[in-house]
C-alpha positions in Angstrom: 111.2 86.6 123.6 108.4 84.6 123.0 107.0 84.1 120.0 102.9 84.2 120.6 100.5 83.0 117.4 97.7 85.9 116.4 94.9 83.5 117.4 96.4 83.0 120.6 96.2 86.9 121.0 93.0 87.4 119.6 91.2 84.7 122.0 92.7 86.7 124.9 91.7 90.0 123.9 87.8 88.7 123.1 87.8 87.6 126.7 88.9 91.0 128.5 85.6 92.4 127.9 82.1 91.1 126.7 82.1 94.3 124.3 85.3 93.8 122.5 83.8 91.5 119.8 81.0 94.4 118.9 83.4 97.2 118.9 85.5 95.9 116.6 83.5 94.4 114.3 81.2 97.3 114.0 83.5 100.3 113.4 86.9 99.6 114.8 88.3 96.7 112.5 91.1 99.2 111.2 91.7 99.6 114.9 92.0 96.5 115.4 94.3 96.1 112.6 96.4 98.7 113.8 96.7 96.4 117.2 97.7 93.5 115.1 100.1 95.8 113.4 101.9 96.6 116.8 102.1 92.7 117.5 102.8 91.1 114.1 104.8 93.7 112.2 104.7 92.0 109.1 100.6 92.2 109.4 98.8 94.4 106.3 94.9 95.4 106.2 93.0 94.1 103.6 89.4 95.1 102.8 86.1 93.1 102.1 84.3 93.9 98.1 81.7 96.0 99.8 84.5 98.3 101.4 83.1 97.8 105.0 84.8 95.2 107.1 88.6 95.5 107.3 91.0 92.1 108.3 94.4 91.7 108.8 97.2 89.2 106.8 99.4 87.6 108.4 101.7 85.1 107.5 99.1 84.5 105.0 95.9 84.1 106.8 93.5 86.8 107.3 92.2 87.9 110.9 89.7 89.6 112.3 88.6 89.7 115.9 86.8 86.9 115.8 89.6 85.1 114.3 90.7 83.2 111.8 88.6 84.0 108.6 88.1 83.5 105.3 87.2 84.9 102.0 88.5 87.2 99.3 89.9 90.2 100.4 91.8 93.4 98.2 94.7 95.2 99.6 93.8 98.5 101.0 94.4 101.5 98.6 95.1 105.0 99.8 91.6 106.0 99.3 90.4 103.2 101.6 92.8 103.9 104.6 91.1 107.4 104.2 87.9 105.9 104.4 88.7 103.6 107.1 90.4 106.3 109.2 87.4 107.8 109.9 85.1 104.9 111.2 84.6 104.7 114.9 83.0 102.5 116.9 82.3 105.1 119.5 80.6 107.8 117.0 77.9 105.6 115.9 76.9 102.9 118.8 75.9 103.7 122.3 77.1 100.9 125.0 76.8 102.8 128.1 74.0 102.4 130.9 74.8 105.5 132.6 75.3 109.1 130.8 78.8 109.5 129.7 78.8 113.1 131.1 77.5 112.6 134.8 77.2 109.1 135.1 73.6 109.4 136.4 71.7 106.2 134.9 69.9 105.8 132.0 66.1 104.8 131.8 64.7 102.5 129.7 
């Protein structure tokens, strides 16, 4: 099996979609932990001071989509993975161009 390095897997995921960056820095970083979960079992979600931006450990460094990052981050509680369950991306952004029902376009 190979072995790949969480960087490695995050610079490929940022560069399937010009979006990816946005969606899960704005909503989906638990998401995105739970991706990084499925890859690096040994990954756990920590949480920034002001309780909204969620990053990943593993083997010691903290992730998030963009990377590599830094800073001082608290284990998530029970309460927080509550909280955290319930952010979405997709409930509080709008990306499309067309209407998500019809697909009929969208004026500006």
């Amino acid at each position: 099996m190979i072995k790949i390095k969480p960087i490695d897997f995050i610079s490929v995921l940022k560069k399937s979609d010009v979006y990816i960056e946005q969606i899960y820095l704005n909503g989906g970083c638990y998401q995105f932990y739970k991706i990084l979960r499925t890859m690096f079992p040994s990954a756990k979600p920590y949480i920034n001071a002001n309780k909204n931006h969620v990053v990943t450990m593993i083997d010691g460094y903290f992730y998030d989509i963009t990377g590599k990052v830094f800073g001082n981050y608290l284990p998530l509680t029970k309460d927080d993975e509550k909280m955290c369950k319930k952010w979405s991306f997709s409930k509080n952004y709008w990306l499309y161009k067309e209407c998500p029902n019809c697909e009929e376009p969208i004026s500006s």
